[in-house]
PyMOL Python script that loads the backbone (N, CA, C, O; Angstrom):
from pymol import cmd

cmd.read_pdbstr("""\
ATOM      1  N   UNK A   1      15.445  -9.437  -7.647  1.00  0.00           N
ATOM      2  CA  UNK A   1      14.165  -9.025  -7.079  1.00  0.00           C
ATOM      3  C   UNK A   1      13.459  -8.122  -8.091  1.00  0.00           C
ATOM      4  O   UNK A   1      14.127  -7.300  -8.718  1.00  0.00           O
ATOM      5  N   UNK A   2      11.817  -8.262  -8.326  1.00  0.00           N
ATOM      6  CA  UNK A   2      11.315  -7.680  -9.134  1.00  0.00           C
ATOM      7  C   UNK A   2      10.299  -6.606  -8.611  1.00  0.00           C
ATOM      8  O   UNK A   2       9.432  -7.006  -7.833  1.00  0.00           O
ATOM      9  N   UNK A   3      10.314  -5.671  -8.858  1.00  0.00           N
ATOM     10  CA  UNK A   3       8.879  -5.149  -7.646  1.00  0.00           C
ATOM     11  C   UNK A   3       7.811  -4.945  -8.756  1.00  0.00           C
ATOM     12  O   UNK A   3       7.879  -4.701  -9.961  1.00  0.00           O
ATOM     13  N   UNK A   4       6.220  -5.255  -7.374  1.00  0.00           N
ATOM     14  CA  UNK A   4       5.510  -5.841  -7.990  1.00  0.00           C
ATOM     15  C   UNK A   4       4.493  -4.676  -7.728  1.00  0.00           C
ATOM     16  O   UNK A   4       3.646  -4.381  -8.571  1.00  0.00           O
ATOM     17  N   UNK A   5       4.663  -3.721  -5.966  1.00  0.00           N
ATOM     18  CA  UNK A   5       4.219  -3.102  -5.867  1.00  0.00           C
ATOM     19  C   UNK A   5       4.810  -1.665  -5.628  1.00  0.00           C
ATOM     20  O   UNK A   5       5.800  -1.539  -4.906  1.00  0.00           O
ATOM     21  N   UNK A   6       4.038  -0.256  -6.404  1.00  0.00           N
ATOM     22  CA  UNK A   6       4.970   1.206  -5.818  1.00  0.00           C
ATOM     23  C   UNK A   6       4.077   1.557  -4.375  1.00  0.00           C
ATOM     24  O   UNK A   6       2.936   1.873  -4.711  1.00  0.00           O
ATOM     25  N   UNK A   7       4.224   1.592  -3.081  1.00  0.00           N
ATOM     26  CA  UNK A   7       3.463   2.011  -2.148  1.00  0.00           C
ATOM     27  C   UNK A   7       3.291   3.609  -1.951  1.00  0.00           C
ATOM     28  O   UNK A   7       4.163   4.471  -2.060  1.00  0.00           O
ATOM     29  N   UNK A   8       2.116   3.740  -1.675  1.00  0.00           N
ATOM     30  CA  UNK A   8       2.284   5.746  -1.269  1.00  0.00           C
ATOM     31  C   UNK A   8       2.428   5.836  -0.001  1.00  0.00           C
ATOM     32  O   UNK A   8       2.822   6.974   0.255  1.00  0.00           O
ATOM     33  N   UNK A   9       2.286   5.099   1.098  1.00  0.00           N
ATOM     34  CA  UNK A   9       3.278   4.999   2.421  1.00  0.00           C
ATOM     35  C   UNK A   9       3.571   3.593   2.691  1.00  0.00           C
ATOM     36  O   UNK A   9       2.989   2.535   2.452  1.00  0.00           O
ATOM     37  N   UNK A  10       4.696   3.934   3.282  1.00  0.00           N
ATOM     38  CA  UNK A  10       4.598   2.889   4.368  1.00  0.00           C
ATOM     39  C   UNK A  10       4.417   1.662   4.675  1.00  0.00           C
ATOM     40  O   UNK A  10       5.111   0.652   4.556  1.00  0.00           O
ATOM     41  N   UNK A  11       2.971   1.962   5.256  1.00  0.00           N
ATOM     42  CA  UNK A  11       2.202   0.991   6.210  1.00  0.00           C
ATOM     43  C   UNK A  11       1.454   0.584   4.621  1.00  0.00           C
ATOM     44  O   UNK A  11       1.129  -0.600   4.535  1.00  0.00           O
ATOM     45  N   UNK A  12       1.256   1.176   3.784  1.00  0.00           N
ATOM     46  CA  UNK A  12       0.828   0.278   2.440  1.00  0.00           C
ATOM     47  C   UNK A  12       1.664  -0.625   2.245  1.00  0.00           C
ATOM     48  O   UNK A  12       1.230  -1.777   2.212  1.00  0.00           O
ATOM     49  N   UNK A  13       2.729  -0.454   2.106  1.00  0.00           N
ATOM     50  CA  UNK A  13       4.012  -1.425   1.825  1.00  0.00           C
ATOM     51  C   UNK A  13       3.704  -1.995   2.511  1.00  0.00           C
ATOM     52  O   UNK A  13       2.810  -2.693   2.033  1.00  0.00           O
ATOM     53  N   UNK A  14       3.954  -2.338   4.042  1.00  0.00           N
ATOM     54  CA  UNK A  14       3.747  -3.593   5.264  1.00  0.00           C
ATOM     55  C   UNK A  14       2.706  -4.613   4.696  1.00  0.00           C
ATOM     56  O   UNK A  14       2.800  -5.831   4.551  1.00  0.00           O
ATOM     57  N   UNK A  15       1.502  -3.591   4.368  1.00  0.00           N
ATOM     58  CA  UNK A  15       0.221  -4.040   4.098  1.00  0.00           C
ATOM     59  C   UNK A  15       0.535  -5.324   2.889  1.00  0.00           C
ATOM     60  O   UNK A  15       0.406  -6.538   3.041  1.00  0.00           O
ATOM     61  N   UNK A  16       0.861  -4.773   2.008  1.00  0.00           N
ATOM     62  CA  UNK A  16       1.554  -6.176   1.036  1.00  0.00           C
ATOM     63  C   UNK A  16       2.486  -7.083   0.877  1.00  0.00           C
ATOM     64  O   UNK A  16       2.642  -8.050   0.131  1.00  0.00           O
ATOM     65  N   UNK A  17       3.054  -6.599   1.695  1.00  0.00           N
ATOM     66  CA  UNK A  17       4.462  -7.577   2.210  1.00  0.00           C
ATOM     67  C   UNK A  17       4.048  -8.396   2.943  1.00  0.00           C
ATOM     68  O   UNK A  17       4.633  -9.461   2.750  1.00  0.00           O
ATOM     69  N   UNK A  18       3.080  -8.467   3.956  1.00  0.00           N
ATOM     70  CA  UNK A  18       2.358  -9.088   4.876  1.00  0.00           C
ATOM     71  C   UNK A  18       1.368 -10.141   3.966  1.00  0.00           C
ATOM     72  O   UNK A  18       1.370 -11.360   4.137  1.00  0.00           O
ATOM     73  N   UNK A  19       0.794  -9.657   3.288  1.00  0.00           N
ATOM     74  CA  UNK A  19      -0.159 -10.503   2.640  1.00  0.00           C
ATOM     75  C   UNK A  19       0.513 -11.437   1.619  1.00  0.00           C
ATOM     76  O   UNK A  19       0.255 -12.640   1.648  1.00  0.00           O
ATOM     77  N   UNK A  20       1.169 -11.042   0.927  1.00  0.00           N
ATOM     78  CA  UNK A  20       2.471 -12.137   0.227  1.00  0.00           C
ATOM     79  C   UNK A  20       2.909 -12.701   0.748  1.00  0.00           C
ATOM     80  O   UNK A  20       2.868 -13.840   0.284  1.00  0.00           O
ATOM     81  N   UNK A  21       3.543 -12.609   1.817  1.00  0.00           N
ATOM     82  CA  UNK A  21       4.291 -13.396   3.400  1.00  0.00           C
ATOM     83  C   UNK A  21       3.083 -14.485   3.717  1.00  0.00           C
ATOM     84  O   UNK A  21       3.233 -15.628   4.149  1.00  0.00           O
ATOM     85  N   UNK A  22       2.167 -13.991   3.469  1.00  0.00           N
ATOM     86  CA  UNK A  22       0.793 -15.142   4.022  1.00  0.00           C
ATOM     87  C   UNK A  22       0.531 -15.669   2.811  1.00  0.00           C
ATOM     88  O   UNK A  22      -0.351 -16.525   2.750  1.00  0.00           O
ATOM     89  N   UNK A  23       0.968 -15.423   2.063  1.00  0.00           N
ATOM     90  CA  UNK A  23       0.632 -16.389   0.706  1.00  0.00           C
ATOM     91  C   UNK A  23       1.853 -17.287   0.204  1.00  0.00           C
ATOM     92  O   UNK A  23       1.808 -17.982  -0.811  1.00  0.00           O
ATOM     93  N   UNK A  24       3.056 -17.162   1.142  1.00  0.00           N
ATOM     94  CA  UNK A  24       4.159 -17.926   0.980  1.00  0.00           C
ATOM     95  C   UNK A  24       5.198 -17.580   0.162  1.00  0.00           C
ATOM     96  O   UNK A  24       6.175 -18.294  -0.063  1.00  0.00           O
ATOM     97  N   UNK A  25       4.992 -16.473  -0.291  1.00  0.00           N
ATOM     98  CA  UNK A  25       5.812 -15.475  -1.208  1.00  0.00           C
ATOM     99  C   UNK A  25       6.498 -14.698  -0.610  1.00  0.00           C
ATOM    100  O   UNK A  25       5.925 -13.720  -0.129  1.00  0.00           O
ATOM    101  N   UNK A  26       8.268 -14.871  -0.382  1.00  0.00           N
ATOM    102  CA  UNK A  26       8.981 -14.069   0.148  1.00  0.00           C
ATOM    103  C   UNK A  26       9.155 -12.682  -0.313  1.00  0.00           C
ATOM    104  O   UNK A  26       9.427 -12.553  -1.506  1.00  0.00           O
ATOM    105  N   UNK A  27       9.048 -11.599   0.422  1.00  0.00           N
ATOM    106  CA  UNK A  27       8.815 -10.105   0.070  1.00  0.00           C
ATOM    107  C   UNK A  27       9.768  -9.406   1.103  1.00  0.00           C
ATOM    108  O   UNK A  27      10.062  -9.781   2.238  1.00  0.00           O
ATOM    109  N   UNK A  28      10.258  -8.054   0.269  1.00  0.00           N
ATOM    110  CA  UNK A  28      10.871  -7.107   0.317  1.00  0.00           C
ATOM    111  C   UNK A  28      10.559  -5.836   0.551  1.00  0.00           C
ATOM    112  O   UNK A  28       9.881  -5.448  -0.401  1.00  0.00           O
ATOM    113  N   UNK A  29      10.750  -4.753   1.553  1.00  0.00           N
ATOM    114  CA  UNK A  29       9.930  -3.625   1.506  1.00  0.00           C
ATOM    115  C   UNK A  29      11.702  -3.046   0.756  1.00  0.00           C
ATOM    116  O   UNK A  29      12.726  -3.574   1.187  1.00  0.00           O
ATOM    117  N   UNK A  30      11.746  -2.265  -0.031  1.00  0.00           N
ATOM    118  CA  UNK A  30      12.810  -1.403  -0.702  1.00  0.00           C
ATOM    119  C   UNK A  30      12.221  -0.118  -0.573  1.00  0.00           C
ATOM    120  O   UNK A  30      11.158   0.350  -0.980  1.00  0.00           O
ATOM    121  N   UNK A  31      13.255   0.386   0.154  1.00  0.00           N
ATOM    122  CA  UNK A  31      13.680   2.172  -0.052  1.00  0.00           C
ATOM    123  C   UNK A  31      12.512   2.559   1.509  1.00  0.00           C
ATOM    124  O   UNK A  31      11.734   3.508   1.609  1.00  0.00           O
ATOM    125  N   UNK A  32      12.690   1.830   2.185  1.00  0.00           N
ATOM    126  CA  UNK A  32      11.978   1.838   3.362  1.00  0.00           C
ATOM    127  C   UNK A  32      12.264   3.274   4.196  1.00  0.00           C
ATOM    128  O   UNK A  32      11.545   4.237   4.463  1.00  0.00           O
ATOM    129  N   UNK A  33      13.714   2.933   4.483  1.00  0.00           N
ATOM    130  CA  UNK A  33      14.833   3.862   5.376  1.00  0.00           C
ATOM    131  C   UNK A  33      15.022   5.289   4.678  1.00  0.00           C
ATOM    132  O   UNK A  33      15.505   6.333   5.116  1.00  0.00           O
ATOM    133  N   UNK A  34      14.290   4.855   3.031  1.00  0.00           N
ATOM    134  CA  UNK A  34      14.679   6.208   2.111  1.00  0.00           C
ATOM    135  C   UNK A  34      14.001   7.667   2.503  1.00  0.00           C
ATOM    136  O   UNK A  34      14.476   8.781   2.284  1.00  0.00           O
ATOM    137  N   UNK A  35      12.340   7.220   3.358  1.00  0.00           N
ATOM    138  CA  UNK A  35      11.329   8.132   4.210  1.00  0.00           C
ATOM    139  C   UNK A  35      12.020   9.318   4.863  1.00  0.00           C
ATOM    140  O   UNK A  35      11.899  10.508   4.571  1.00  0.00           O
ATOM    141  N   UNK A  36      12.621   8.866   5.617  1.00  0.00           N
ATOM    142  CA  UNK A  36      13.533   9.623   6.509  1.00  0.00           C
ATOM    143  C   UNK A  36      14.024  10.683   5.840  1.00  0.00           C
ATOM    144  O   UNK A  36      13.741  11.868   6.016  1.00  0.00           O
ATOM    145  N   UNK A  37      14.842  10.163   4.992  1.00  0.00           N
ATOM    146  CA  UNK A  37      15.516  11.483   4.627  1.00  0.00           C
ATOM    147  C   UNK A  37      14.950  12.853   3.829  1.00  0.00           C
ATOM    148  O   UNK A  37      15.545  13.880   3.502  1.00  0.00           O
ATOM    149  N   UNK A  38      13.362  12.382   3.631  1.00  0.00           N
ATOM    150  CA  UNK A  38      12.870  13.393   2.605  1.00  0.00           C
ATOM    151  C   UNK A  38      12.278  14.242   3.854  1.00  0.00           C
ATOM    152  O   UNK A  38      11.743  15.238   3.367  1.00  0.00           O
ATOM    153  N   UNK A  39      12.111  14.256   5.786  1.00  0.00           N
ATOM    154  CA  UNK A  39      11.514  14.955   6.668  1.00  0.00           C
ATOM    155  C   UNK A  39      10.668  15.239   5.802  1.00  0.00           C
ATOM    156  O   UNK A  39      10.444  14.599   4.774  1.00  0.00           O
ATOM    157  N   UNK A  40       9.757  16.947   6.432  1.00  0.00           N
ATOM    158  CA  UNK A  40       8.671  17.111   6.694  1.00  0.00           C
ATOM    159  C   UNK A  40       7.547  16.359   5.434  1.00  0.00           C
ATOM    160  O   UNK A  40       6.580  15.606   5.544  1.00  0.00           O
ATOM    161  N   UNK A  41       7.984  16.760   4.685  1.00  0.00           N
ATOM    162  CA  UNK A  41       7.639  16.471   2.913  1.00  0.00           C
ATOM    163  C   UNK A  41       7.128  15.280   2.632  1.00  0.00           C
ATOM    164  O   UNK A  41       7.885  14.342   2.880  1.00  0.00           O
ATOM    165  N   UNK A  42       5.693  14.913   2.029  1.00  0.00           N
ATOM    166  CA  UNK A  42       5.734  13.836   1.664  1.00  0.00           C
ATOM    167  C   UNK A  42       6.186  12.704   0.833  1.00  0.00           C
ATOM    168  O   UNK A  42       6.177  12.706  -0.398  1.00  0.00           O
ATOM    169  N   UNK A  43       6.534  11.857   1.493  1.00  0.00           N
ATOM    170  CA  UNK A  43       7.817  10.664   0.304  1.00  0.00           C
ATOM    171  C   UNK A  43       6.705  10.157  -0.816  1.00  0.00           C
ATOM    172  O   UNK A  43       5.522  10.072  -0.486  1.00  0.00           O
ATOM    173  N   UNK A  44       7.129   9.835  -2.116  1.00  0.00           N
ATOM    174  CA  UNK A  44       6.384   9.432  -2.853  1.00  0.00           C
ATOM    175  C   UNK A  44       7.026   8.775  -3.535  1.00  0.00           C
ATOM    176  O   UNK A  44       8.041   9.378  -3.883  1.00  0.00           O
ATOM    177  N   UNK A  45       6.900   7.107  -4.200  1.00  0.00           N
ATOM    178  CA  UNK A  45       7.181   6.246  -4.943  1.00  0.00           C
ATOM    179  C   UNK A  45       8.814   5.961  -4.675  1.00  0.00           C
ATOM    180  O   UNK A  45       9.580   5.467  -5.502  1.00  0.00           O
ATOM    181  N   UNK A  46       9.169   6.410  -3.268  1.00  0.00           N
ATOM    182  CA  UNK A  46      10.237   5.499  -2.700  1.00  0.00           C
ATOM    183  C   UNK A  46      10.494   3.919  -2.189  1.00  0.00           C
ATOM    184  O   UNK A  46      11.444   3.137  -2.168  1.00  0.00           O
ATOM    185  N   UNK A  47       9.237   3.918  -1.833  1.00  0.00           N
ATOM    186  CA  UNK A  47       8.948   2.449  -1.366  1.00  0.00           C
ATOM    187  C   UNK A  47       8.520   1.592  -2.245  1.00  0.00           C
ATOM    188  O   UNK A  47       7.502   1.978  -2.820  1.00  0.00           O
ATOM    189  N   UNK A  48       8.873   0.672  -2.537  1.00  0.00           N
ATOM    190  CA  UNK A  48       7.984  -0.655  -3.072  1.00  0.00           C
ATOM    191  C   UNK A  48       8.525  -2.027  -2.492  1.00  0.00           C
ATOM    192  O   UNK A  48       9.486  -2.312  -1.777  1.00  0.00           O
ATOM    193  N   UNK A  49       7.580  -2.710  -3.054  1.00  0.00           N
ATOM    194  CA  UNK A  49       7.200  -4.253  -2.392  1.00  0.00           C
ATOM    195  C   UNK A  49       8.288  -4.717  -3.592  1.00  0.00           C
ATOM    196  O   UNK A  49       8.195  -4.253  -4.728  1.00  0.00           O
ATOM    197  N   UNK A  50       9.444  -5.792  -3.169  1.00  0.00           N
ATOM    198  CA  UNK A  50       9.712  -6.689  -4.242  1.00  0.00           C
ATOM    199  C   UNK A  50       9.483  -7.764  -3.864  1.00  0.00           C
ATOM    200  O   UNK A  50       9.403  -7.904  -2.644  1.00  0.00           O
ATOM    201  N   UNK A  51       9.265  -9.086  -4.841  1.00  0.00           N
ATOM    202  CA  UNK A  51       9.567 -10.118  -4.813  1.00  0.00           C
ATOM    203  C   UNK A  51      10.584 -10.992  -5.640  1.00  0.00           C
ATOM    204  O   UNK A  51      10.993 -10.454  -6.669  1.00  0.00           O
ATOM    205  N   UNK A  52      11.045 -12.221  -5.363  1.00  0.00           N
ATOM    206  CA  UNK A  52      11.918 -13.151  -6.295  1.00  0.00           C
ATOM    207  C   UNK A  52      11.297 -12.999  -7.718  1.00  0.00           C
ATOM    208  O   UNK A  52      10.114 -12.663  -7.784  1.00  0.00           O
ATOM    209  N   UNK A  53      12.155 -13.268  -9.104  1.00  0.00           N
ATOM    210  CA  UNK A  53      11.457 -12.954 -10.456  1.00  0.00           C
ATOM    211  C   UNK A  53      10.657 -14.430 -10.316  1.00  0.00           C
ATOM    212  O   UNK A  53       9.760 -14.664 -11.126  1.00  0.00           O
ATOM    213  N   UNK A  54      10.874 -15.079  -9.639  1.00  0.00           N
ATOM    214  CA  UNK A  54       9.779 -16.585 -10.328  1.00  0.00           C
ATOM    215  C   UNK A  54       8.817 -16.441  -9.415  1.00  0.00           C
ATOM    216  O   UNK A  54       8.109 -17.437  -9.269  1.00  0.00           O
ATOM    217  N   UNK A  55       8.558 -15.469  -8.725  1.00  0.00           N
ATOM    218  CA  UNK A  55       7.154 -15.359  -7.885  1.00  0.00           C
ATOM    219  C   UNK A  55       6.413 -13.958  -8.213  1.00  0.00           C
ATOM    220  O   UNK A  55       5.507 -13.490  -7.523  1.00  0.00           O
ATOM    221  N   UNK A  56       6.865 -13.457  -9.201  1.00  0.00           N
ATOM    222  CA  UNK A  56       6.336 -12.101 -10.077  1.00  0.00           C
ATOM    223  C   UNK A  56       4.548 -12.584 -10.314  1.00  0.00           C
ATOM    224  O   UNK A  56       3.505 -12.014  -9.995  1.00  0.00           O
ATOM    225  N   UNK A  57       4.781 -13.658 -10.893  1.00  0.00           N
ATOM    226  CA  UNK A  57       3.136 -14.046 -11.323  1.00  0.00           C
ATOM    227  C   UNK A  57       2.141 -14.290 -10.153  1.00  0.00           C
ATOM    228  O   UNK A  57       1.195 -13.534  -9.933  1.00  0.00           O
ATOM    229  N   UNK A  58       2.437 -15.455  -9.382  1.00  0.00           N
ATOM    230  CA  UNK A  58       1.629 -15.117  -8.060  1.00  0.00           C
ATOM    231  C   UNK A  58       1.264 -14.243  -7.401  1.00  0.00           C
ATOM    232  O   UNK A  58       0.169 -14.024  -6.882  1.00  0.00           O
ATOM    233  N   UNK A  59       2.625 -13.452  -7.401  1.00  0.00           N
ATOM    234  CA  UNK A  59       2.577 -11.883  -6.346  1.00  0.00           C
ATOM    235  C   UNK A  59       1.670 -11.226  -6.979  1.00  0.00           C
ATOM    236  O   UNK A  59       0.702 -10.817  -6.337  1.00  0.00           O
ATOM    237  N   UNK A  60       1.769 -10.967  -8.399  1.00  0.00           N
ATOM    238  CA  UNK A  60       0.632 -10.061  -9.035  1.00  0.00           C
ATOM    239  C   UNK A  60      -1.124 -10.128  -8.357  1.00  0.00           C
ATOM    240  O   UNK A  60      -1.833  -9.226  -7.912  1.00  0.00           O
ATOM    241  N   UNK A  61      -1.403 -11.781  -8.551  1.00  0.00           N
ATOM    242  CA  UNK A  61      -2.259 -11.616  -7.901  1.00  0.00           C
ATOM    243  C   UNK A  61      -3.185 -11.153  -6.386  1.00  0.00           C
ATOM    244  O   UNK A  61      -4.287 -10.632  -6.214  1.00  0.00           O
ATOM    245  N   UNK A  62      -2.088 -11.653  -5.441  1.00  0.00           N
ATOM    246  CA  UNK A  62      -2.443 -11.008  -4.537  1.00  0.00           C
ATOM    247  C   UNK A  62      -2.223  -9.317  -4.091  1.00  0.00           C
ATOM    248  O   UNK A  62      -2.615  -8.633  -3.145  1.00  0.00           O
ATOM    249  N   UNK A  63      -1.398  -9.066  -5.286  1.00  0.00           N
ATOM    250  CA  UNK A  63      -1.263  -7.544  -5.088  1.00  0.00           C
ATOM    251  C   UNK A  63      -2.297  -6.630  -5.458  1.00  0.00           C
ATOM    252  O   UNK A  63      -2.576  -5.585  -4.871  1.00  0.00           O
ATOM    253  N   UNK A  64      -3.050  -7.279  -6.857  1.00  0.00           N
ATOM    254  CA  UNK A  64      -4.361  -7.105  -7.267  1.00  0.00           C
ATOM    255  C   UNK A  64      -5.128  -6.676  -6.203  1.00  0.00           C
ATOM    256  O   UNK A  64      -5.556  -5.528  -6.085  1.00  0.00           O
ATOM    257  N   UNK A  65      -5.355  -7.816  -5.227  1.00  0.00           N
ATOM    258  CA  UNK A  65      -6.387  -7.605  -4.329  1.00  0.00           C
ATOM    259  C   UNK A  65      -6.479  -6.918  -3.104  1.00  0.00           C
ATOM    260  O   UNK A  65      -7.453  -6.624  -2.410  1.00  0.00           O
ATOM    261  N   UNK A  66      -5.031  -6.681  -2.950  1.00  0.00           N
ATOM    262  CA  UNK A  66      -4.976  -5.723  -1.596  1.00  0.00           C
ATOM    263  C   UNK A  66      -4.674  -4.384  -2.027  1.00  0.00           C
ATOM    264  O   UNK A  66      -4.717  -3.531  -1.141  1.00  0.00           O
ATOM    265  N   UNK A  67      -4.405  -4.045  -3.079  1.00  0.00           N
ATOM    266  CA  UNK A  67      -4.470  -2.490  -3.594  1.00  0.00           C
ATOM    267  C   UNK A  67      -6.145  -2.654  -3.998  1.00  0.00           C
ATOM    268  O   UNK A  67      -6.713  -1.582  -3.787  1.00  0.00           O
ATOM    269  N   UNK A  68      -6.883  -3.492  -4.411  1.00  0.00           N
ATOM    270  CA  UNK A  68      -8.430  -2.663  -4.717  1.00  0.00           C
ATOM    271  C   UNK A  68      -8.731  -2.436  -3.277  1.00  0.00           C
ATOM    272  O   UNK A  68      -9.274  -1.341  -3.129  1.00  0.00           O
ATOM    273  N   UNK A  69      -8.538  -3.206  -1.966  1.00  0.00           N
ATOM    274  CA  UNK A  69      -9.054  -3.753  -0.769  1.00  0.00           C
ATOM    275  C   UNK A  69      -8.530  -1.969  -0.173  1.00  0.00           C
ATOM    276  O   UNK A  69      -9.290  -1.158   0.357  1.00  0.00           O
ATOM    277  N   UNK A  70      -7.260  -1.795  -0.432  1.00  0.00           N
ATOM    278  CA  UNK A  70      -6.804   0.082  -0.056  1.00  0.00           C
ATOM    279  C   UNK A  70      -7.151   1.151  -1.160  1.00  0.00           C
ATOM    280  O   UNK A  70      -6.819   2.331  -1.046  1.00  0.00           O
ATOM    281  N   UNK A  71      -7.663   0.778  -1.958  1.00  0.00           N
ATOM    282  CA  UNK A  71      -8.431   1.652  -2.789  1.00  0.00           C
ATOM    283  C   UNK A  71      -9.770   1.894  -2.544  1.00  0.00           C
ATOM    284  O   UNK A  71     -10.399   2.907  -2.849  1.00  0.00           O
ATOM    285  N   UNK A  72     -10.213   0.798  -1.913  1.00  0.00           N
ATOM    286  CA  UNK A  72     -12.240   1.227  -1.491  1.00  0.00           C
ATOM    287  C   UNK A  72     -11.797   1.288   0.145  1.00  0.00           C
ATOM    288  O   UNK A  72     -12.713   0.862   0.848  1.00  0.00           O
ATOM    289  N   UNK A  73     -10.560   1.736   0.943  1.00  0.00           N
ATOM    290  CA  UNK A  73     -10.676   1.703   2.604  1.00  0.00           C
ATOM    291  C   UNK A  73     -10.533   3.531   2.208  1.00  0.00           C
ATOM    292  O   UNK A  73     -11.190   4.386   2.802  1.00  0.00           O
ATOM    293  N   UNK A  74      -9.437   3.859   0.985  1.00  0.00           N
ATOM    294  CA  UNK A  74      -9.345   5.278   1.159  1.00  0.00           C
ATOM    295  C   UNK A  74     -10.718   6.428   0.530  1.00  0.00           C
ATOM    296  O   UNK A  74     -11.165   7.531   0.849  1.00  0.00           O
ATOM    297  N   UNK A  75     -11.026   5.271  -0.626  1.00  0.00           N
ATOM    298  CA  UNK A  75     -12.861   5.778  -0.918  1.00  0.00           C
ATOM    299  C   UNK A  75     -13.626   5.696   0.478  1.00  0.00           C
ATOM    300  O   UNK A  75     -14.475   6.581   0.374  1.00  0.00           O
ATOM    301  N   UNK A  76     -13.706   5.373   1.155  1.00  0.00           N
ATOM    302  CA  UNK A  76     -14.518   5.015   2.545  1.00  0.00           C
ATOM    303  C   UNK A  76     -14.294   6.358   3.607  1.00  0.00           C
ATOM    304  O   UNK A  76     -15.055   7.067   4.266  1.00  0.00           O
ATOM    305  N   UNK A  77     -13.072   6.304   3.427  1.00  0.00           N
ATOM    306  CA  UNK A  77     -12.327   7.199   4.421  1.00  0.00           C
ATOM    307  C   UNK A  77     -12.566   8.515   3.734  1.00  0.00           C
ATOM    308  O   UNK A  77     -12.578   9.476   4.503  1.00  0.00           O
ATOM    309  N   UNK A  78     -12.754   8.770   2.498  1.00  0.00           N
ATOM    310  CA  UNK A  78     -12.997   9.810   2.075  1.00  0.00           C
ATOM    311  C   UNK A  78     -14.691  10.494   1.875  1.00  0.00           C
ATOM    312  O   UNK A  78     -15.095  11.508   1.306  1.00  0.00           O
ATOM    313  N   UNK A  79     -15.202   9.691   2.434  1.00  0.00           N
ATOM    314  CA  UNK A  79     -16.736  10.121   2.234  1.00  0.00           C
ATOM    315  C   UNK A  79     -17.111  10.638   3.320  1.00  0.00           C
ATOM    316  O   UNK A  79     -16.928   9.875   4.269  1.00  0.00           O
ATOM    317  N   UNK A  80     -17.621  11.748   3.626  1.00  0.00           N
ATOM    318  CA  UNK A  80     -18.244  12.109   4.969  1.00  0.00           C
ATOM    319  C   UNK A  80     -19.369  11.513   5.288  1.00  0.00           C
ATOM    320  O   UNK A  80     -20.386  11.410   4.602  1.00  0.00           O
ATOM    321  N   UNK A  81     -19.062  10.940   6.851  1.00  0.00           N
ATOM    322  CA  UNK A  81     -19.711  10.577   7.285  1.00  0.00           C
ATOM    323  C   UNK A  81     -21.517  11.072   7.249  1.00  0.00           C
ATOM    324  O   UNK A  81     -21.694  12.257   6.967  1.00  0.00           O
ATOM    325  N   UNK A  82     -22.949  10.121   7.551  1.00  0.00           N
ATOM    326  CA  UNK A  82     -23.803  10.700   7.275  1.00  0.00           C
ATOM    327  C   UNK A  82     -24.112  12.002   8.681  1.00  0.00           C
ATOM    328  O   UNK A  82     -23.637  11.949   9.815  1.00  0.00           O
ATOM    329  N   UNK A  83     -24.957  12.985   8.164  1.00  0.00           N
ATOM    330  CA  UNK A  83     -25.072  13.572   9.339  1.00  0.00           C
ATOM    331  C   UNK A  83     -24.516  14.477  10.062  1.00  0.00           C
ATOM    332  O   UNK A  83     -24.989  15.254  10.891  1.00  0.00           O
ATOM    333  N   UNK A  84     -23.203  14.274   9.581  1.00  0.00           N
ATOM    334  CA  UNK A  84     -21.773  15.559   9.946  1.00  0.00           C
ATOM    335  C   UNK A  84     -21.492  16.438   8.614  1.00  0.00           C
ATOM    336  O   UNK A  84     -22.340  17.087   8.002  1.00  0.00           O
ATOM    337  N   UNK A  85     -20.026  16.309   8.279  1.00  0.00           N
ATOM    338  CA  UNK A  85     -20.034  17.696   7.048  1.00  0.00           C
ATOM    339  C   UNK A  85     -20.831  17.591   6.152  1.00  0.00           C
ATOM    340  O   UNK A  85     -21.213  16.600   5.529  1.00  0.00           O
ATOM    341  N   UNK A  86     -21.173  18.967   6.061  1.00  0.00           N
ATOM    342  CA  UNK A  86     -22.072  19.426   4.976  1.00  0.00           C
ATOM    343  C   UNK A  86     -23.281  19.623   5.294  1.00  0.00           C
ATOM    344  O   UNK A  86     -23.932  20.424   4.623  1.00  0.00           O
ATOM    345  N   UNK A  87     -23.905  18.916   6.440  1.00  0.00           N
ATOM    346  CA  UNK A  87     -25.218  18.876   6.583  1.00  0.00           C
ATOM    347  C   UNK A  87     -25.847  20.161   7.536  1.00  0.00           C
ATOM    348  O   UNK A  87     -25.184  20.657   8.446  1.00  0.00           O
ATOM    349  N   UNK A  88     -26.867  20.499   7.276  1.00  0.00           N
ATOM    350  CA  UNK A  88     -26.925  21.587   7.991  1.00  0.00           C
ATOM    351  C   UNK A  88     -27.612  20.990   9.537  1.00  0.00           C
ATOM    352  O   UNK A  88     -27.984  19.850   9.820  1.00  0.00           O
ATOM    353  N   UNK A  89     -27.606  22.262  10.379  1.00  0.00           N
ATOM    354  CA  UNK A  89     -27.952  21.890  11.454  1.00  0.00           C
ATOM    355  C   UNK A  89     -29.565  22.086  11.506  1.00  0.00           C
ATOM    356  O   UNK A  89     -30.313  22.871  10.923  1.00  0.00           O
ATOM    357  N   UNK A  90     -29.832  20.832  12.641  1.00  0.00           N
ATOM    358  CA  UNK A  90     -31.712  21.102  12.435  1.00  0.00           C
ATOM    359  C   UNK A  90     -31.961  21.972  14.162  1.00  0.00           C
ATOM    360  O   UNK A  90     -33.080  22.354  14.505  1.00  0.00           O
TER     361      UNK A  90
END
""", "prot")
cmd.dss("prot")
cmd.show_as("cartoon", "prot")
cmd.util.cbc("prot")
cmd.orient("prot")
């Protein structure tokens, strides 16, 4: 198994395992169970996505697209809304 993706949680991991799974590419969440043991603290670069080495090239691509796809949901999520913070009151 090769991993294709490092997740920063979780549900990122699912997130690509799922979408490889729909692209017919058998996937792996590794170091899943590893969360746990770090409690309150946030886990970081425990998890990743593997796949088989002869599906390294495919996987790449769709991994491409669902890390830009969680890269502009956490830009999104990070912009205040219009109208609320920052704005003064009228």
């Amino acid at each position: 198994m090769r991993t294709v993706y490092l997740a920063e949680t979780l549900i990122d991991a699912h997130l690509v395992k799922d979408a490889l799974e729909r692209a017919e590419i058998p996937a792996f969440v590794a170091g899943e169970y590893l969360t746990g043991g770090v409690g309150q603290l946030p886990a970081r670069d425990f998890v990743a996505v593997q796949v088989p080495a002869a599906a390294v090239p495919a996987a790449q691509a769709v991994v491409r697209e669902i890390a830009a796809r969680l890269a502009q949901a956490r830009e999104a999520a990070a912009e205040p809304a219009c109208g609320l913070a920052g704005q003064p009151a009228s």
